[in-house]
C-alpha positions as a Markdown table, in Angstrom:
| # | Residue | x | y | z |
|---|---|---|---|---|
| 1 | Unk | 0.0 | 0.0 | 0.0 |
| 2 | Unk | 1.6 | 2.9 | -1.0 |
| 3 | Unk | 1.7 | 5.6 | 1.0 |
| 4 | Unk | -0.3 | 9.3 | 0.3 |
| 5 | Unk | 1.8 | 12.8 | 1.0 |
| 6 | Unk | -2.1 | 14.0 | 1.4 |
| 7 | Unk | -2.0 | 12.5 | 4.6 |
| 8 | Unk | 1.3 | 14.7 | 6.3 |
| 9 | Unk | -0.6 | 18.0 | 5.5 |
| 10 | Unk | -1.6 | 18.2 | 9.2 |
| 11 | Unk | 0.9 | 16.5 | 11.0 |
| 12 | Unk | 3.1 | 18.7 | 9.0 |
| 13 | Unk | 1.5 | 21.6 | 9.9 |
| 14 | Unk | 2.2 | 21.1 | 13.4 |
| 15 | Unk | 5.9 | 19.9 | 13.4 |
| 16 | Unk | 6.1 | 23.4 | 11.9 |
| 17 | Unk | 4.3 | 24.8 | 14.4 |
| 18 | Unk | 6.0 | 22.6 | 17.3 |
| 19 | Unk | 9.0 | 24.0 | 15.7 |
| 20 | Unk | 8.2 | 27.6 | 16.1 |
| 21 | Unk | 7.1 | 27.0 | 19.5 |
| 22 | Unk | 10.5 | 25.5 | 20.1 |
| 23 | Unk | 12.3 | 28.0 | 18.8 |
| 24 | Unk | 11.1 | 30.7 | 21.0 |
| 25 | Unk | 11.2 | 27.9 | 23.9 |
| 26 | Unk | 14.7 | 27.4 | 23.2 |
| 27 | Unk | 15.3 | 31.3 | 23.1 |
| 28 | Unk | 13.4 | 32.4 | 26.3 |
| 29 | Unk | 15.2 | 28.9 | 28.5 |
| 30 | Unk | 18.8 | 30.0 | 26.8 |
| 31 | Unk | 18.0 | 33.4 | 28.7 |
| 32 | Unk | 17.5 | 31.7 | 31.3 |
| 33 | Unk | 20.7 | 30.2 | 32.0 |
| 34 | Unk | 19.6 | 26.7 | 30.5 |
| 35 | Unk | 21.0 | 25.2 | 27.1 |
| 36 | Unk | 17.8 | 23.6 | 25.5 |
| 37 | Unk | 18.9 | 23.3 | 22.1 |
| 38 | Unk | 17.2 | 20.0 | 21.7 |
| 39 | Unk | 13.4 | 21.4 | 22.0 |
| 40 | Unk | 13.1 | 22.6 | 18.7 |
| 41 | Unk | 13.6 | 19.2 | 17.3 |
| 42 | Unk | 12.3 | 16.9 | 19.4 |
| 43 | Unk | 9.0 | 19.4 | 19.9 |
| 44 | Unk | 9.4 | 19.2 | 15.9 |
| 45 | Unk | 9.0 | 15.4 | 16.1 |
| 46 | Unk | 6.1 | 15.5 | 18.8 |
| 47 | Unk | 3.8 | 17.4 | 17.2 |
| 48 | Unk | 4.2 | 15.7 | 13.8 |
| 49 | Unk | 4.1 | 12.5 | 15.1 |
| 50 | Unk | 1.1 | 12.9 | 17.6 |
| 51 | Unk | -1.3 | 13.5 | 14.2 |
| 52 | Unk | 0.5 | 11.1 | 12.0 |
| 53 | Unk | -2.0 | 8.0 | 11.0 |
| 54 | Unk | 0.9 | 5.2 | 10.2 |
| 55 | Unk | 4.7 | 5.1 | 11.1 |
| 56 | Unk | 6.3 | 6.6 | 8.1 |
| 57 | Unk | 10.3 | 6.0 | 7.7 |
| 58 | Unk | 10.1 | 9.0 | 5.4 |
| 59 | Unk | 7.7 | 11.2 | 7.5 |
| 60 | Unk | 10.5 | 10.8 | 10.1 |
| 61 | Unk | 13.4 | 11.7 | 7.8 |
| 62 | Unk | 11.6 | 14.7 | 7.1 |
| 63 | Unk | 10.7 | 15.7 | 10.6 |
| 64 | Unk | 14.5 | 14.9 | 11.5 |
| 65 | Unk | 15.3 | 17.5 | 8.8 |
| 66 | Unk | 13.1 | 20.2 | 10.0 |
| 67 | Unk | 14.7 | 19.3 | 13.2 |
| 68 | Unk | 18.0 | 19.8 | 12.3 |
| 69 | Unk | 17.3 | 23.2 | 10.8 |
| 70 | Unk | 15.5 | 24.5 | 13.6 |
| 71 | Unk | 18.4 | 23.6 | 15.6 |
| 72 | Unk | 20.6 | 25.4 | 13.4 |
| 73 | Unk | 18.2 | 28.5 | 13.1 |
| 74 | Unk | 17.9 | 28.6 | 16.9 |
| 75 | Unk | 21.8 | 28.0 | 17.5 |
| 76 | Unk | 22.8 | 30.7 | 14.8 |
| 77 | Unk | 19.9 | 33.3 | 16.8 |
| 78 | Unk | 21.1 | 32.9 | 20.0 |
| 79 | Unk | 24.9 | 32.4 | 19.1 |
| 80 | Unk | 26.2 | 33.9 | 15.6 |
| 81 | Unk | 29.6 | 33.9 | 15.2 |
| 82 | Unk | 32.0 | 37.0 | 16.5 |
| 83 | Unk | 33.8 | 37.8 | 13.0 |
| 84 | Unk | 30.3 | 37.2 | 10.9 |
| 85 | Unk | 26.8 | 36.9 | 12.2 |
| 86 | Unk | 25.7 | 35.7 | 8.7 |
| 87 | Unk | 23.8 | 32.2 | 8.5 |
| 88 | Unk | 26.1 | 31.4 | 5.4 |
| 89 | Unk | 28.8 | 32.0 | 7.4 |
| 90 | Unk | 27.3 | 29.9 | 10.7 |
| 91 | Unk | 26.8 | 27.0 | 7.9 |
| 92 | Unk | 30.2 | 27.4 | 6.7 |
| 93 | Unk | 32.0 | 27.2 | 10.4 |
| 94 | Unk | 29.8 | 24.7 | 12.3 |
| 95 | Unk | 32.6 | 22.6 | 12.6 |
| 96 | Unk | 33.6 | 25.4 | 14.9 |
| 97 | Unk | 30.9 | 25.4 | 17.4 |
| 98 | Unk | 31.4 | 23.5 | 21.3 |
| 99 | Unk | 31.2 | 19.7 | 21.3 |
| 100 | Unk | 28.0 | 20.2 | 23.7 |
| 101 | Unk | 26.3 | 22.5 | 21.0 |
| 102 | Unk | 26.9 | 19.8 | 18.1 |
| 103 | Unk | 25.7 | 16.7 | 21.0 |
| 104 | Unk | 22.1 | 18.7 | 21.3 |
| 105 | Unk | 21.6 | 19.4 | 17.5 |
| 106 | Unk | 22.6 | 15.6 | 17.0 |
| 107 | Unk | 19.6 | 14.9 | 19.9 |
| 108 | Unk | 17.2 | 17.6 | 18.4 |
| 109 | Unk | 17.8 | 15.4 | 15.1 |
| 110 | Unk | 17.2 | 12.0 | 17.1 |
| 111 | Unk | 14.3 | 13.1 | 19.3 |
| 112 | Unk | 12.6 | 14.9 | 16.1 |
| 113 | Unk | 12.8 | 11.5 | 13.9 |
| 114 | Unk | 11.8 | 9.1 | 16.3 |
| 115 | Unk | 9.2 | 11.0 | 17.7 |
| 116 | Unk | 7.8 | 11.5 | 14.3 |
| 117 | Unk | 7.7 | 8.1 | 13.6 |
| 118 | Unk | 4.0 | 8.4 | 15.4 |
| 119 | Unk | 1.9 | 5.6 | 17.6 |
| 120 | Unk | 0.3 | 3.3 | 15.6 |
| 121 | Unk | 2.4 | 0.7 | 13.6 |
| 122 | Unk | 2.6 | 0.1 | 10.2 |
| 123 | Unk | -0.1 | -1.7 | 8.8 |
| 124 | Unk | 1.0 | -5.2 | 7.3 |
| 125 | Unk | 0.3 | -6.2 | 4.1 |
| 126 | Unk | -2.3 | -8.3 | 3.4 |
| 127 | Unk | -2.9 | -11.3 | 1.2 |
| 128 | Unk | -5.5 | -8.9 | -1.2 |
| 129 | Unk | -3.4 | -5.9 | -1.1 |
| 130 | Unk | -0.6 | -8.1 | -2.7 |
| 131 | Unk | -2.2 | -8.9 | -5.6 |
């Protein structure tokens, strides 16, 4: 059975939306003291997979990608670089940024995918949907 895009418009919607909320989560905790650089992505993953019907590999690489640039748009707002606050240039040099920055992006990633991957299980084909 393959599977119809039609069916991510909503839980796309409100990955997006998780995302923005973590985005401004992520901003307001940073001012806080706290490091949170995960929430974007893994509040990416939550909302998309709390509305998804079926696990979807592919719905998951998607919601790990929004994840990973929300992490990088929150990192680059909160942190730009010194010499350039550019986000071509942030691209360019995150080689550059702490160890614990690049371990929370890699768990925003994580947390956003398998999140995403929803509730419900696959459904298993069936002898008539084979043939």
């Amino acid at each position: 059975m393959k599977e119809s895009p039609a069916r991510w418009v909503l839980p796309l919607g409100c990955a997006l939306a998780g995302g923005v909320i973590g985005y401004f989560g992520f901003l307001w905790i940073a001012r806080q003291g706290l490091y949170a650089l995960a929430l974007p992505g893994a509040l990416i993953g939550l909302a998309g997979g709390w509305l998804v019907q079926r696990r979807s590999i592919l719905f998951a690489a998607v919601c790990g990608a929004l994840a990973l640039i929300a992490g990088m748009l929150s990192e680059w707002r909160f942190r730009p670089f010194v010499a350039d606050d550019s986000f071509g240039y942030f691209l360019t040099h995150v080689q550059q940024l702490r160890p614990i920055t690049l371990i929370m992006l890699v768990l925003g990633v994580v947390f956003g995918a398998w999140f995403a991957l929803g509730r419900r299980p696959a459904v298993a084909p069936t002898a008539e949907s084979a043939r």
